[in-house]
Structure formats: C-alpha cells, structure tokens
N, C-alpha and C positions, 0 to 999 in steps of 0.2 A: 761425773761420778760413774764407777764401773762395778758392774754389778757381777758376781757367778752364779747361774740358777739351775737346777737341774729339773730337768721335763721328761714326765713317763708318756711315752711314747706308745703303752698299750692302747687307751682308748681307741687310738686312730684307726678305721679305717684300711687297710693295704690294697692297691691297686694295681695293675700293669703297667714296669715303668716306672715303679713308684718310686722314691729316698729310701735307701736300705737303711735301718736304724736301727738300735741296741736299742735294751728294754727303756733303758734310762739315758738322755744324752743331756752333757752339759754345755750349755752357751753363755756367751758375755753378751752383756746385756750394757747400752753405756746411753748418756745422756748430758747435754752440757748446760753451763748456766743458763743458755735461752730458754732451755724444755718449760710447755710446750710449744711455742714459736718458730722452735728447730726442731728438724727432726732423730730421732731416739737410733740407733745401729746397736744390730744385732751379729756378732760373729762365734764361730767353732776357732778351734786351735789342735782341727789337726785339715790333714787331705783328704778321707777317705771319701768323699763326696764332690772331688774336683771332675770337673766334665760336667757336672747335672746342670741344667737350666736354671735361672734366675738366681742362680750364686755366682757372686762377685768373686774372682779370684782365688776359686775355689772356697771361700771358706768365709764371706760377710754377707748374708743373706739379702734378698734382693726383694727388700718389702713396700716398696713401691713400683711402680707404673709410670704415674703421673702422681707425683706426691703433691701439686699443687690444689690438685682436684680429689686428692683420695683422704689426704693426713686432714682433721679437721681438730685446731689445738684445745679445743673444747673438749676434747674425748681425753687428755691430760693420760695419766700414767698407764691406767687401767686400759684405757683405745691402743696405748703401744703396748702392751702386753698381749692385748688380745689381736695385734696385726701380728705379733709375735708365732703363737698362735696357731694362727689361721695360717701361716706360712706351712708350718709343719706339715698342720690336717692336707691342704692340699700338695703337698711335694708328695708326701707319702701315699695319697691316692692316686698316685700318676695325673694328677691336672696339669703339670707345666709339662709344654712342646721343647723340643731344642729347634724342630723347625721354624718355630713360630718367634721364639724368644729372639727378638729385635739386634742385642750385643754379644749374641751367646760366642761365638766363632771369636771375640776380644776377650773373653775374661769377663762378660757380661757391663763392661767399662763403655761409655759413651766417647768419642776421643772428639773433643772438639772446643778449640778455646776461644774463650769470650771474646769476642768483638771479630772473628777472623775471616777472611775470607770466603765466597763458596766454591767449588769446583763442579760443575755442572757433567756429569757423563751420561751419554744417551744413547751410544754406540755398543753392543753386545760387546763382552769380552772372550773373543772367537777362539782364541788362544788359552788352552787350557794343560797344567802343568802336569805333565803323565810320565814324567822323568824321576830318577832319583836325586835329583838335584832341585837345589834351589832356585829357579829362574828366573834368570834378570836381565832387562833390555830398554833401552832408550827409544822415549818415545815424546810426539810433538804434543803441546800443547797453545792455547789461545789466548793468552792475557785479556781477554775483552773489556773490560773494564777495569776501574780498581779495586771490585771488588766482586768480580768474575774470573773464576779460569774455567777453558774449556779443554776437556780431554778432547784432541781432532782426530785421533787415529792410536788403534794399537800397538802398531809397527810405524817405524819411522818412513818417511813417502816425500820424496821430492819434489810430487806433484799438488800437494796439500799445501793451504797457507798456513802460517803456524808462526808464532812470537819465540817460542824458545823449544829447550828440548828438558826431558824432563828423565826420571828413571820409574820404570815397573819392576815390580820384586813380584813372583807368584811364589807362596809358602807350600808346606808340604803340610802343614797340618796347624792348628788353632794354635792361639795365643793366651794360655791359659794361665799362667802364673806372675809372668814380666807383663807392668807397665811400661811402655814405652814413653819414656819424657826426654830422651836426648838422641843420637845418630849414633853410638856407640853402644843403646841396646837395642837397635835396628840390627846391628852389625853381631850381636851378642846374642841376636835369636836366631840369628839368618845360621850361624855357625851351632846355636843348639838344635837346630833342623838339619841344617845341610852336614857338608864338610868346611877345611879351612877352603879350600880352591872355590865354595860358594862365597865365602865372606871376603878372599880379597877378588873376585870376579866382581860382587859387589860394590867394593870401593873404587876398583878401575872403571867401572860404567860410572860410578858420581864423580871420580877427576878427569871424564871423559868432555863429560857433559858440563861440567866449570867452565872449562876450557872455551866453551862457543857461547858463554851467557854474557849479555851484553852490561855495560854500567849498571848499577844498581838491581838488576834481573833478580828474583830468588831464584832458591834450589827448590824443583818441587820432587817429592818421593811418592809413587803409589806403592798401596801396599794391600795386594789380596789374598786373603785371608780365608781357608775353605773350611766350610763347615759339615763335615762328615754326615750329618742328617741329610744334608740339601746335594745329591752330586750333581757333579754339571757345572755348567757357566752359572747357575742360578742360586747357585753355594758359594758364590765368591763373596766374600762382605769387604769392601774397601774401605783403606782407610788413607788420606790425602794428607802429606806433610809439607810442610813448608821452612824453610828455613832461609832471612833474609841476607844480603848478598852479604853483609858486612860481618856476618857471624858463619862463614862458609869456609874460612881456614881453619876457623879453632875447631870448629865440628869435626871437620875432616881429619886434624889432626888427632882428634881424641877418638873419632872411629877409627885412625888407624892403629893406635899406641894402646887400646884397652883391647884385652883377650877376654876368654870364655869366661877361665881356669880363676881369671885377676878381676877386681875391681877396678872402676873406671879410675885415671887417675885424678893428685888436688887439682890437676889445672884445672883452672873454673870453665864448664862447657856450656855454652847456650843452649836454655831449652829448646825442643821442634814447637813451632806454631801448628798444630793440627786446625785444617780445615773444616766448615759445613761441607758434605757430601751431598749435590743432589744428586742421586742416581733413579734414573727413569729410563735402567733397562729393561727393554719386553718382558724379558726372562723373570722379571721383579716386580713392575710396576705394571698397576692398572688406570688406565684414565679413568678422572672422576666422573666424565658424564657415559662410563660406560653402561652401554644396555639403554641409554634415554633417546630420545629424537631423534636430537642434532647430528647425531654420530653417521645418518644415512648421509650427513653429507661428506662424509670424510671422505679421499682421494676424491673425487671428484673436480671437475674441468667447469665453471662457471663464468656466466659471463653476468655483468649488473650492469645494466640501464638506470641511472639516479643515482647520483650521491648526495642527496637533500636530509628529511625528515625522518623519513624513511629507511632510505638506501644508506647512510653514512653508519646507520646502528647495526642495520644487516648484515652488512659486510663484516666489518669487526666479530660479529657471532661467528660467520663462515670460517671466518679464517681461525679463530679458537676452536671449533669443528674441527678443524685438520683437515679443508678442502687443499686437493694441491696446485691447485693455480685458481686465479679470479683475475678478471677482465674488467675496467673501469670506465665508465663511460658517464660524462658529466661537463658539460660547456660551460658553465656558470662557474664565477668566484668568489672566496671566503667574503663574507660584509662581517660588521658587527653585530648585525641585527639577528643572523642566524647564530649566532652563538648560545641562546636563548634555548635550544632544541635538536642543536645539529652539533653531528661528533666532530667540530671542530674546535681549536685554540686561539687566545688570541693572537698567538705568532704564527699562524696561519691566513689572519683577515690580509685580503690584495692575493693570494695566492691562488690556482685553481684548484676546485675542487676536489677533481679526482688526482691530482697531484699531491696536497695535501694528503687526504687520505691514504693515499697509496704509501707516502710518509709512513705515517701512523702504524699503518698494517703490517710493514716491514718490520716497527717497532716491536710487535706484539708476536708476531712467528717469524722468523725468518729460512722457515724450512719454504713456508710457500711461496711460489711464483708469483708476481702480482705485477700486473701489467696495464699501462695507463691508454687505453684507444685515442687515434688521434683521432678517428670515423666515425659518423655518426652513429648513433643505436639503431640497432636490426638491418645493418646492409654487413654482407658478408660475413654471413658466420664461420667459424674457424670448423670442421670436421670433427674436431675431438673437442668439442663443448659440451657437456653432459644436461647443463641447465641454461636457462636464460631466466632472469629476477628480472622482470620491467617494473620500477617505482617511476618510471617520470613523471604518470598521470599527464601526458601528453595523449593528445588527441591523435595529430599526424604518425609519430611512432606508435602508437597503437593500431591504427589504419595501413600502415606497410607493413606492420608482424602480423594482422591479417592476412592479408593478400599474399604473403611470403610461406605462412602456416599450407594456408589452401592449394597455393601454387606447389607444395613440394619440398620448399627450397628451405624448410626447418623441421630437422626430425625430431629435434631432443625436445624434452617437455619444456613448457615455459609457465613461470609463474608472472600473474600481475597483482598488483598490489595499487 
C-alpha cells in the first residue's frame, strides 16, 4: 500500500546544516503485506535535497540505522509514522553528519551481497586523485583464502607476493544517483565524472588485467569513492567488486557496447558480486583496545620463557597487543592431558610446544615475528628485547636470570609470573 501525506514542516525546529524545507512537504509513504514484521519506506519525488546525509539516493529517506535493534513491530503504523517524523525533526535541525553518515559518499546504499566474500585492506591509500581525470591503475592482490582477498599494494610491485592483478578506479566525486549492479554503470559513471578517454582507459586497464588472470581467477574492481566532507586519504570510502571468471566476456562486452547517452543493451549482463570491505586504515580505524593496558605492549621486542598454563594464554594476548616480534621458549611437548588448560589443540598433542604455539600465533597476526628458541631460557638475550615474561616456575631459570640481572648482562625489564 502507498500512501501520499503532506507534513508542515513549521513546527520544527531549524538548525545549522539543517534540510532546507517548504512550509508544506509531500512524502510517499508505502508498506507491504508483512507491515509490521517488515519495515515501512518513506520517499520524496523530487531532488532538491540530494547530497544531504542519510537519504538514499537522494530521495528515500534513511530511517534506520540498525533497523534490527531500532524497528520494534509492536509500535505497528503509529511507531512508523512517528520514525517518519522524527526523521524530519532531526535533518531539519542539522543532527545528521555527512562525515559521520557510514554510506553517504554511495548514495547512502550499503553495497555488499549476501554470502560474498571479504577484501581485507590495511595499507593507507597513499595515492590520492588531484587530477581532472578519472584514475585508474592495476593493482596486486592476495586470494588468501576462499573467502579472503587481500589488497597487497597500491601500485603494482614485482617485489610483492600477490595471486592476481586486480583494477583501482579513484572517482572525482560521490555516487549519488546510479546504483551500480552491473560493469557497464561502473563504465557509465566513470564517463558521467570523467571524459570518454576515462572510460575506455577504464576498459583497457580490465582487458589488460583478463589478460594475466589465471583458470577460474575473478575480476576484482576497487572503486574509491571521496566524500567532500572528509578530504584526504580518509574520504575515500571503498567499494570492492567482483565478477566471476565465467561471466568476464559478457560484462566486458556490455561495458564496452553501452554509452552514457544509451541504455545498457538486451543482451542479458551478469550482475557485479559486491564485496564485505574490511577496511582498517589508520586514517579510518581505531583499535578496540585503544587507550586500555594491553596496548603498552604494542611494537614492542619480547621474549617468553613457558609455553604451559600460563605462557600458552599470554602470548596469544601479546600478539593481539600488536607486539612486533615474540620469542619462544618451551622444551616440553603437546600431551592430552594439557588440553584441559593449555592453548593447545588436539592436532597439536606429539608436537612441541613452542612450535605448536608459534603455529597458532601466526594464525591469529601475521604481521608479527614469532620465533621458536632452540636455547635455553635467560642465556643470551638478543639486544633489541624490550621484555622478558618468565612463566616457567622453574627454580634453575629463575637462579641464572638472577645472577644475569645482577651481573649486568639484562637490561630490559623482566616479568615472572
């Protein structure tokens, strides 16, 4: 059911930054047989409020958040009215950020399809578009799993390991109107930003990059997207496409064959598979244990005596810290018996212990160093050791990191446990 309503907008409020509004404005109001189990959408039908924060595509109001945690169907027609609303009261008193608002830079649109892959980027985007053009350049990426890719570099680098090659598009300005569901309005925005000489530079960097992808390989497409609130690397909001190797002619072909001016043609075009983005650039991301303890051990040079009760749990903390190297030391091997308390597995039991664990730890970071001592604990410390962790509860090792302490010959702090 679709509804026309009109809402005086005097009551409200006006604030800095606020929805410019006429005294009177009319919205569509719509809801479908589930209401209320599903949720109710509100839109305008014109543009004059494209650009502003938490409107969808310029023009279908963005009245959730987290609709899982906010819609409660029990509040039925009168709760979507009054989220209706409440939308107004605050756009109009300037409450929405464009910095803040999560999709604003897409059209306020989440691009990510059910079940898909993630793309992991961690690396600053150093390269930033201060041309009149639309920038694009191949760049490597890491299959790591099958259900991992890793952006490895912004530039391509001969000296990096890398699974395939992929394409960067940097835009000139948001994506405000066009949904992207296919490689031909990739190709259709690039040219309502750029020129033509962007959009087939475009297409020669994706049949560049065909070209070297192996059996089965997807196409992957970055796509940065800047958001004039935010400038800088920290205004980029990415968006990660995929398209699988067996649907990389018809795309290509349909990016090459549809213009600005035309609509796409009947040939039938495969949707893009949009990626989960994690991005955990500086410029973006704060770690969660920022400001807490753990974080004094970050970069930091450690060495750990015990991989037992103790020492197996510690280290695994260190290394989520973001210590940058840890040293392992542990004679003893996996039983079943320690499984009971100890951070091992049982595809671990017969294995040694700091070898196992050093497994493990690789597992969980793999920016950090981790290195298995063949030496016993507290003879020859390395110079650039920042700590020493003794768990062994040994007697002897505790009686030569005395004598070594006193002697001189260990300057970094040591903890025992």
């Amino acid at each position: 059911a679709i509804a026309t309503v009109a809402l005086d907008t005097g009551p409200f409020d006006r604030g800095l930054g606020g929805l410019a509004v006429h005294p009177q404005e009319i919205i569509q109001l719509a809801i479908d047989e589930r209401f209320p189990d599903s949720l109710g959408q509100a839109w305008v039908e014109h543009l004059r409020w494209l650009g502003f924060p938490h409107l969808l595509l310029g023009q279908q109001l963005c009245l959730y958040l987290d609709a899982q945690s906010e819609w409660d169907p029990s509040a039925g027609s009168t709760g979507f009215l009054n989220r209706v609303v409440d939308w107004f009261r605050q756009a109009i008193a300037g409450k929405f950020e464009a910095a803040t608002a999560l999709y604003h830079p897409v059209g306020g649109i989440p691009y990510e399809s059910p079940g898909a892959a993630t793309l992991v980027v961690r690396q600053p985007l150093m390269y930033i578009n201060d041309t009149p053009s639309v920038e694009t350049r191949r760049i490597p990426f890491d299959q790591r799993t099958e259900r991992r890719i890793d952006v490895v570099a912004w530039r391509r680098d001969p000296k990096v390991a890398q699974s395939h090659l992929g394409v960067l598009v940097v835009l000139k300005d948001m994506i405000q109107l066009r949904l992207l569901r296919r490689l031909s309005t990739i190709t259709q925005e690039i040219r309502q930003q750029g020129t033509r000489n962007d959009r087939r530079r475009f297409i020669k960097k994706l049949n560049q990059v065909v070209q070297t992808l192996g059996p089965g390989q997807p196409l992957h497409i970055i796509i940065a997207v800047p958001n004039p609130v935010r400038p800088g690397e920290a205004g980029l909001h990415l968006l990660a496409a995929e398209i699988p190797h067996e649907d990389i002619p018809r795309a290509l072909h349909a990016a090459q064959e549809t213009r600005l001016s035309q609509p796409a043609s009947d040939t039938p075009e495969p949707n893009i598979t949009w990626l989960h983005v994690d991005d955990t650039r500086t410029s973006l991301h704060t770690r969660r244990d920022s400001g807490r303890p753990m974080t004094s051990y970050s970069g930091k040079n450690v060495e750990l005596w015990g991989c037992g009760a103790l020492g197996s749990w510690a280290a695994e903390l260190l290394v989520r810290a973001g210590v940058a190297s840890i040293k392992l030391s542990d004679p003893g091997r996996v039983t079943t018996g320690l499984l009971v308390r100890q951070n091992y597995r049982e595809d671990d039991v017969g294995r040694s212990k700091a070898e196992a664990l050093a497994e493990r730890l690789r597992s969980i970071n793999d920016a950090v160093r981790i290195e298995v001592l063949a030496r016993p604990a507290s003879f020859d410390l390395d110079s650039s050791t920042d700590l020493v962790i003794d768990v062994t509860v040994n007697t002897v090792v505790a009686r030569h990191l005395y004598a070594r302490q006193h002697g001189g010959l260990i300057s970094c702090p040591v903890m025992q446990i």
